[in-house]
N, C-alpha and C positions, 0 to 999 in steps of 0.2 A: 817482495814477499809480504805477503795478506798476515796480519795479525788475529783474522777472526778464528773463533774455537771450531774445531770438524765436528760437525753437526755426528756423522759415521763414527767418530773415533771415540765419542761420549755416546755412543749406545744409544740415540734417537735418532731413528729413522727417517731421513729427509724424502717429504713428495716428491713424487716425479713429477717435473713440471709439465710436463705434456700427457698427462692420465687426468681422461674425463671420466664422466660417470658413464656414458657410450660407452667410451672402450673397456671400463670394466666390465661391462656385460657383456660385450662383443669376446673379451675372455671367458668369461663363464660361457656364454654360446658355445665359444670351440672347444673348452674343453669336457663339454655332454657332447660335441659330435664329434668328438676323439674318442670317446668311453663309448657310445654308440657302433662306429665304425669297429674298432677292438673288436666289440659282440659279435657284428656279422661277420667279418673275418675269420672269429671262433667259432662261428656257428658252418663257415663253409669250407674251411677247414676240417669237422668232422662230418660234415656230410661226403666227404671228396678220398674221405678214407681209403684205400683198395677193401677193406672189411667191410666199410659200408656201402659200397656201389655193386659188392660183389651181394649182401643182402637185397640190396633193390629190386636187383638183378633177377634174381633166386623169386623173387616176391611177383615179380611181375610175368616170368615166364609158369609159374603157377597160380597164377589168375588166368595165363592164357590158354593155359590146359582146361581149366576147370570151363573158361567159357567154351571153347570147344567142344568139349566134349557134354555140351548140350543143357547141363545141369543148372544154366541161369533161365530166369525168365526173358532175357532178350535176345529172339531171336539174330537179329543184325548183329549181335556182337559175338554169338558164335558162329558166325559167314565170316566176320572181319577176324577175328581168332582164327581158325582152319585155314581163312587167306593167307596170314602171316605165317603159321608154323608151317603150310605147305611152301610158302618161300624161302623156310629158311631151311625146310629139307631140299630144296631143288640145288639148293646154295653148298650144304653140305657134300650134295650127291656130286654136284659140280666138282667141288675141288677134290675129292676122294679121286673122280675119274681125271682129273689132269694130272694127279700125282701118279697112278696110277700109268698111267700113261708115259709120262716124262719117265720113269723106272725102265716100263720095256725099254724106250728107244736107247737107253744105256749100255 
């Protein structure tokens, strides 16, 4: 049994024998790219809302109205607008008529 006094048990804090000055930085490094990652996570997190996708959403098929229906200056983007919204009535017209369908044969 050691007779020396616990360094811990008197209230002074004994170095750790294997902490460089490297690895305390290499600590501070991870712990800005733990506070970092947090962020993004928080940050896609609310962008992943059902509120906010359901905004986007909303945002983007009223831009593709508005380019459609001719009111921008670029050409090409109200061809590519009318291309898409006629697909997605084709798409619509589609499943109305297999539902439609699938009922009679019932």
């Amino acid at each position: 049994m050691s007779h020396e006094p616990d360094e811990k048990a008197a209230g002074t804090p004994r170095p750790d024998p294997f902490t460089t000055p490297r690895m305390a930085e290499l600590e501070l490094e991870i712990g800005a790219t733990r506070a970092e990652l947090a962020e993004s996570i928080d940050a896609l997190v609310a962008r992943l809302t059902p509120g906010a996708v359901l905004h986007d959403a909303q945002a983007a098929a009223r831009g593709l109205v508005t380019d459609a229906s001719g009111s921008g200056d670029d050409p090409a983007a109200a061809r590519r607008a009318r291309i898409v919204l006629g697909g997605v009535a084709a798409g619509v017209a589609l499943v109305v008529g297999l539902v439609v369908l699938r009922a009679r044969r019932r």
